[in-house]
C-alpha positions in Angstrom: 87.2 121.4 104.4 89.6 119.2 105.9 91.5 119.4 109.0 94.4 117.8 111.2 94.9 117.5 115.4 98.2 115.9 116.3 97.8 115.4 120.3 100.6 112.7 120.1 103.6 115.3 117.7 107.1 113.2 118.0 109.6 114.6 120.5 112.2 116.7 118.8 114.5 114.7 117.1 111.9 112.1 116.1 112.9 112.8 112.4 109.6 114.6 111.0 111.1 116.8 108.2 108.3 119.4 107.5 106.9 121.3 109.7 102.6 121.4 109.7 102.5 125.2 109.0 104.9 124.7 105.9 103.0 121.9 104.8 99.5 123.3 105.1 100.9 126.4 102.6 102.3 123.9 100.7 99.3 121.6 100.1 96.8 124.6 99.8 98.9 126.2 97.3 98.6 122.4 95.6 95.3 122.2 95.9 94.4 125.8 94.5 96.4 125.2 91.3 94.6 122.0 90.8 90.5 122.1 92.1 88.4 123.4 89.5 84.9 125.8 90.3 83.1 122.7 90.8 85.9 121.5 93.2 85.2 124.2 94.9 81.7 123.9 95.0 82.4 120.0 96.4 84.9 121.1 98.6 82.4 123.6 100.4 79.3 121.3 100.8 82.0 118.9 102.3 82.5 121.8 105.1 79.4 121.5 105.9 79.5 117.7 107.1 81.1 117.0 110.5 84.4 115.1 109.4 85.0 111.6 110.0 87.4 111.4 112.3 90.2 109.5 111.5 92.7 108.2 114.1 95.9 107.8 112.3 98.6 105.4 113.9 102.1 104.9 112.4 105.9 104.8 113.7 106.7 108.3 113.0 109.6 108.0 115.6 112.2 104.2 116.9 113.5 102.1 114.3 110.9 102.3 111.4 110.6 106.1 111.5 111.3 106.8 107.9 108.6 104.3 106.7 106.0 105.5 109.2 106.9 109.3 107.6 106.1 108.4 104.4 103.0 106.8 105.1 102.0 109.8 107.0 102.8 112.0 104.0 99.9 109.7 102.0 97.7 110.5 104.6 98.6 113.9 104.9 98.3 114.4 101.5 94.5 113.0 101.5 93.0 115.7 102.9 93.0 118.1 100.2 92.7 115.5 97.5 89.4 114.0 99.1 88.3 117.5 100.1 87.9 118.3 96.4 86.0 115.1 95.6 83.5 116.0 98.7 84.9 114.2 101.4 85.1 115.8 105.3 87.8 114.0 107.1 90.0 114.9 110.4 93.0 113.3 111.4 94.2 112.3 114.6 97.5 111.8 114.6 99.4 109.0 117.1 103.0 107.7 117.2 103.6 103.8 117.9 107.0 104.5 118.7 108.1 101.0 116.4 106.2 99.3 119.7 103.3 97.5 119.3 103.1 98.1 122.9 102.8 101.8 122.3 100.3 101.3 119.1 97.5 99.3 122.1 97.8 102.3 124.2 97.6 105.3 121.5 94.5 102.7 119.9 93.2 103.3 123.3 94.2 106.9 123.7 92.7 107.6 119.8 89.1 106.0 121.2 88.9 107.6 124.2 89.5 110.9 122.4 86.7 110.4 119.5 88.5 108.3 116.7 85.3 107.3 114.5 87.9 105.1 112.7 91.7 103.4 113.1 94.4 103.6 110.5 97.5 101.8 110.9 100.5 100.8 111.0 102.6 99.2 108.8 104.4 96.6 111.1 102.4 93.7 111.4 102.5 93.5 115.0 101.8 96.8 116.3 98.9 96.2 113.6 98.1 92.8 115.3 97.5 95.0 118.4 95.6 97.4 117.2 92.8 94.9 115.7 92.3 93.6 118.8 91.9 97.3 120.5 89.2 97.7 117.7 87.6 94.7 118.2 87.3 94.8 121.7 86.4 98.6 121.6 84.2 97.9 118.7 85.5 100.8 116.6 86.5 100.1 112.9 90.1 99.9 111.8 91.4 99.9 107.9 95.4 98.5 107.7 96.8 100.7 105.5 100.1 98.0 105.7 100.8 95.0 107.8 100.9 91.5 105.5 100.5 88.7 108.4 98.1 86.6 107.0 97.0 85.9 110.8 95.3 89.6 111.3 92.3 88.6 109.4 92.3 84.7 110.0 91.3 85.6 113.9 87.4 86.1 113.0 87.9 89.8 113.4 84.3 92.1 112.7 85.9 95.6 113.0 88.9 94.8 110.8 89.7 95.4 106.6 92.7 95.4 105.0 93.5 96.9 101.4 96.9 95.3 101.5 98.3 91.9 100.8 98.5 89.3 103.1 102.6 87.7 103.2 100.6 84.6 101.6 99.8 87.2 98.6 102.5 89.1 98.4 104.7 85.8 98.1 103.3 84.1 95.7 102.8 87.2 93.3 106.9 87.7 94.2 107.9 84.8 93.4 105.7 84.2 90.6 107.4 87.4 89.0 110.9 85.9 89.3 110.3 83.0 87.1 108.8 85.6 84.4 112.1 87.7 85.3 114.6 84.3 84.2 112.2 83.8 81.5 112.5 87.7 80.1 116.0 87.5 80.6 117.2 83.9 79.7 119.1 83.5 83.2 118.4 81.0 85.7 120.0 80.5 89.0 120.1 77.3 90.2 120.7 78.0 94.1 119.5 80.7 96.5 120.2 82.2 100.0 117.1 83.7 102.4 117.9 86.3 104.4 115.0 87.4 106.3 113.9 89.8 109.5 113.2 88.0 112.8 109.9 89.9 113.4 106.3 88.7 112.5 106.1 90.1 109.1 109.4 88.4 108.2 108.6 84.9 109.9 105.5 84.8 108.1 107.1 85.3 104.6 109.7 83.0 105.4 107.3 80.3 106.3 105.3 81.0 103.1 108.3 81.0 100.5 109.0 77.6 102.2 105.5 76.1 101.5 105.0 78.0 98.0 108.4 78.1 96.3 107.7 74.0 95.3 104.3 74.6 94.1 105.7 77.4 91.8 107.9 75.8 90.3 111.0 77.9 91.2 113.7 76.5 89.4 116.7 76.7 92.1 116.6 75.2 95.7 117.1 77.7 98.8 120.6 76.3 100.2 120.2 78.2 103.5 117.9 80.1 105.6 119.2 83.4 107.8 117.2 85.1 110.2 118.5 88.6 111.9 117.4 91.4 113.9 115.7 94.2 111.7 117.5 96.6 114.2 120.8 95.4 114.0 123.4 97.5 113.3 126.0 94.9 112.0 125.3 92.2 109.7 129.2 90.9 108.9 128.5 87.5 110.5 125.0 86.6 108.3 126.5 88.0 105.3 129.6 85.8 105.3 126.7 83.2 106.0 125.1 84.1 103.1 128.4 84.4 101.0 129.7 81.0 102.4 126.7 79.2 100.8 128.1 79.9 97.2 124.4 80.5 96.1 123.7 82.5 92.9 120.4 84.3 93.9 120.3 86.3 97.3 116.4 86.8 98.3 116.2 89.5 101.0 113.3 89.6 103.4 114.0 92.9 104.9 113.3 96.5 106.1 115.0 99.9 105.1 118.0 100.2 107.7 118.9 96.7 107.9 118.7 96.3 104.1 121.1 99.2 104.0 123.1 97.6 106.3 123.1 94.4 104.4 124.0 95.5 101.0 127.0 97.5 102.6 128.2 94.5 104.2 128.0 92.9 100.6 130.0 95.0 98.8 132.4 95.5 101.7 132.8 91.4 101.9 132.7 90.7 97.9 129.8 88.6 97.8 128.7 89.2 94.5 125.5 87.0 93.5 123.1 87.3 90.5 120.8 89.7 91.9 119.5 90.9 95.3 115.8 90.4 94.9 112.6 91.3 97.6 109.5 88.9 97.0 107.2 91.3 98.7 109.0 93.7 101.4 109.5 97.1 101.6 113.2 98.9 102.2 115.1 98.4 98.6 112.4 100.7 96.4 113.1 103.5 99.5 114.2 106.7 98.3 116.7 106.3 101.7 118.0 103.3 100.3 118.8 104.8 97.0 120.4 108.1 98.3 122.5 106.4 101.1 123.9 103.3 98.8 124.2 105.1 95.4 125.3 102.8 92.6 125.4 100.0 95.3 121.4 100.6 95.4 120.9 100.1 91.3 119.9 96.9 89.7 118.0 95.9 93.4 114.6 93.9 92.0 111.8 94.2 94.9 108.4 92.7 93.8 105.8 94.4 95.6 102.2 96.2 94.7 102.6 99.1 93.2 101.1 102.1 91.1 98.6 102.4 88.3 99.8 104.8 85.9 96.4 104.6 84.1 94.6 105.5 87.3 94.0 109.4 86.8 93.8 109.5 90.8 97.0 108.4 90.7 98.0 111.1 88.2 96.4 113.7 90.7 98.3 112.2 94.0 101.5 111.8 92.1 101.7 115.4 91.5 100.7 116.7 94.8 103.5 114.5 96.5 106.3 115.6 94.0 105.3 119.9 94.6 105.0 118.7 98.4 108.2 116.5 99.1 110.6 117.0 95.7 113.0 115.4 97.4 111.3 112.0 98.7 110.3 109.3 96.7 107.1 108.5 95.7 106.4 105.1 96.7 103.7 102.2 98.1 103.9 103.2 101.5 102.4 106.9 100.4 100.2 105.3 97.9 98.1 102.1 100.3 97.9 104.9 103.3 96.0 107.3 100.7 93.4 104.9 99.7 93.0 103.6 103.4 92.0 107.6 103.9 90.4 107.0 100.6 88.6 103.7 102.3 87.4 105.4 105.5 86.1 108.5 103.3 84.2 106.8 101.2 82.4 104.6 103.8 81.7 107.7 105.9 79.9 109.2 102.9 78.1 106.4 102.0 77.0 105.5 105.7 75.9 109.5 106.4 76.9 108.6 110.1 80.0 107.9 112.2 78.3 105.8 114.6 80.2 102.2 114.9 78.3 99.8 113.2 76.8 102.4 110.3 80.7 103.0 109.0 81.2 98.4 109.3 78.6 98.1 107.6 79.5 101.2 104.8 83.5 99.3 104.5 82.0 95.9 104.0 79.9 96.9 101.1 83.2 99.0 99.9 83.8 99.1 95.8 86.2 101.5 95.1 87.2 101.7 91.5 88.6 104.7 91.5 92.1 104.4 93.1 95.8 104.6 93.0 97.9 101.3 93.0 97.5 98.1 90.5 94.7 95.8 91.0 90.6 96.0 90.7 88.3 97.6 92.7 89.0 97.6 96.5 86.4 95.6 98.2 86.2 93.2 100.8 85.8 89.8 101.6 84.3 88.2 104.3 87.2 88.2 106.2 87.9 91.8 105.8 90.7 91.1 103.3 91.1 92.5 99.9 92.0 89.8 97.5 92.1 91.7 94.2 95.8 92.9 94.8 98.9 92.3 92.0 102.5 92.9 92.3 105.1 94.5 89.7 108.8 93.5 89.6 110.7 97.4 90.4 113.9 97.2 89.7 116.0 100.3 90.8 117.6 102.1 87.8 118.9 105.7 87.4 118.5 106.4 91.1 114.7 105.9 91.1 112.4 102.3 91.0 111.1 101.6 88.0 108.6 98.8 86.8 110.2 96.3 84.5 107.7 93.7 85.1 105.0 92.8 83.8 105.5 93.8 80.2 102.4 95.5 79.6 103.2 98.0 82.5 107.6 98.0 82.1 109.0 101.1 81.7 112.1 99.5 80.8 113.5 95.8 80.1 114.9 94.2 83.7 118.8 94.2 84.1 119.7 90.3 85.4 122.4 89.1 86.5 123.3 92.6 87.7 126.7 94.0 87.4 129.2 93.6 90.2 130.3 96.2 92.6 133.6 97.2 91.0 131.4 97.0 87.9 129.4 99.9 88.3 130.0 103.4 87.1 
């Protein structure tokens, strides 16, 4: 069996929507309709291991709330799912408050409590902090998100990521806009950057800059707009934006401020070819979608995403969709699965939760069986997985749908995209 301990729970008003007594009926009502006798059987010899105790650390309260939420709801959902392949995991649930202040001391707090492993925690700095918690406490940490190419160039033992680096996740965006103009015989010829002042989005800014001429992107970024991924009004960098008569507007954002953004758009006029993400979350969010409505279709972001031949995949999906019918199913929920998946699977094969045993276990890691796009999940020497791709997921209908690459489109990308007054 699995179990949970929360000794950090959000203050009220934090913006947790389900409740753990709902969601424990829920899952285990999930799970029953879906292990099989010999689930069972796996499930029970599992009991009888000491879990691997998993300290869990995401922004489940400040600015990135919703994002933290839906990663927890991938590790949430883990427990059942693994408990049926023969896994014995606990978690230990901590807030980092969108601080990466906060994430050092609940890293600390996590430790000091009995956390065999760290998972965390989507921003790149409060993941930045808790690397070097890890390596100085010499307890192993998996990022389930944070792209900052700099968390595993610092020589780092304790650290792996199964998530791409901004170097990765920019060169497989942009790489998929140039087969977007190619599927859909329209080429811009100018571009705006709009990007978050945080490390995440000064690392993809820096990288677009250094890639986009080795690409061979066919229009020239015109102007470059940094802004604060809290603000609350964006009227002065979108008449920026709209003010360098660009056709293409690439947005480097977050879920509120790219909300923010595309209101400010359509309030203003600025109508350009498309709004397209090279490798950042917010535009695929099912916040986005419900908040914006039409304003949210036609959106491109171009970011890892799901393997619809993965049958673990198949199994996840549908335990997320009886759990949360009315949240989207999306990467966050997928990469903090398989970093549960990841710290698992090296407990198993290490048959110890000492330190070093479980290092040793994630650096020999070769996980084919997963849930997002890509081969195996292993390791390199830096603790990086290199074997990641990216899809183009344009939003259509209300949900995000793959339109790119071919082989894996559900339908046939929509570029330009209608204007505002345009749209049903």
């Amino acid at each position: 069996m699995t179990k949970t301990s929360d000794s950090n729970a959000p203050a009220p008003g934090a913006g947790l929507t389900l409740d753990r007594r709902r969601f424990g009926l829920g899952v285990a009502a999930t799970a029953a309709a879906a292990v099989s006798t010999s689930g069972w059987i796996r499930a029970a010899r599992a009991a009888a291991t000491p879990p691997v105790k998993v300290g869990v650390l995401l922004p489940r309260s400040g600015f990135l709330a919703l994002i933290g939420q839906a990663c927890q709801r991938g590790c949430d959902l883990a427990l059942p799912i693994l408990g049926e392949l023969g896994y014995s995991v606990e978690l230990m649930n901590a807030d980092t408050e969108s601080s990466p202040d906060v994430a050092r001391t609940q890293a600390e707090r996590l430790i000091r409590e009995g956390a065999n492993v760290l998972v965390g925690a989507f921003e790149s700095g409060a993941t930045m902090a808790i690397a070097q918690v890890a390596e100085q406490r010499g307890v192993p940490f998996v990022i389930n998100l944070g792209a900052d190419p700099k968390i595993t160039e610092q020589g780092f033992r304790y650290t792996f990521r199964n998530f791409p680096t901004s170097v990765m996740l920019t060169q497989g965006g942009l790489s998929l806009m140039n087969d977007l103009f190619k599927a859909t015989g329209k080429t811009p010829k100018t571009a705006v950057l709009t990007y978050v002042n945080d490390s995440f989005g000064q690392s993809m800014q820096t990288v677009i800059g250094q890639l986009a001429p080795k690409i061979g992107l066919p229009f020239t970024i015109v102007e470059s707009i940094a802004y604060d991924p809290k603000a609350r009004d964006l009227s002065v960098e979108v008449a920026k934006a709209k003010a360098a008569n660009a056709e293409l507007h690439i947005a480097v954002s977050r879920l509120n401020d790219a909300i923010v953004m595309v209101r400010e758009m359509v309030k203003q006029r600025y109508e350009p070819m498309g709004i397209i993400g090279p490798g950042n979350p917010g535009m695929y969010e099912k916040q986005f979608l419900k908040t914006l409505g039409k304003y949210a279709e036609y959106v491109i972001t171009n970011v890892p995403w799901f393997d619809p031949k993965q049958p673990l995949n198949g199994t996840l999906q549908a335990a997320f969709e009886k759990a949360y019918p009315d949240e989207t199913y999306e990467l966050n929920v997928g990469f903090s699965f398989e970093a549960m998946l990841v710290c698992a699977d090296a407990y198993k094969r290490a048959g110890s939760a000492a330190p070093q045993a479980l290092v040793e276990a994630l650096r020999q890691t070769n996980l084919r069986q997963r849930v997002m796009i890509g081969g195996p999940i292993r390791f390199d020497e830096k603790g990086q997985n290199v074997d990641l791709v990216s899809a183009a997921v344009q939003n259509r209908n209300g949900r995000p749908t793959v339109v790119l690459p071919a082989a894996s489109a559900e339908m046939p990308p929509v570029f330009p995209m209608p204007g505002w007054s345009a749209r049903a």
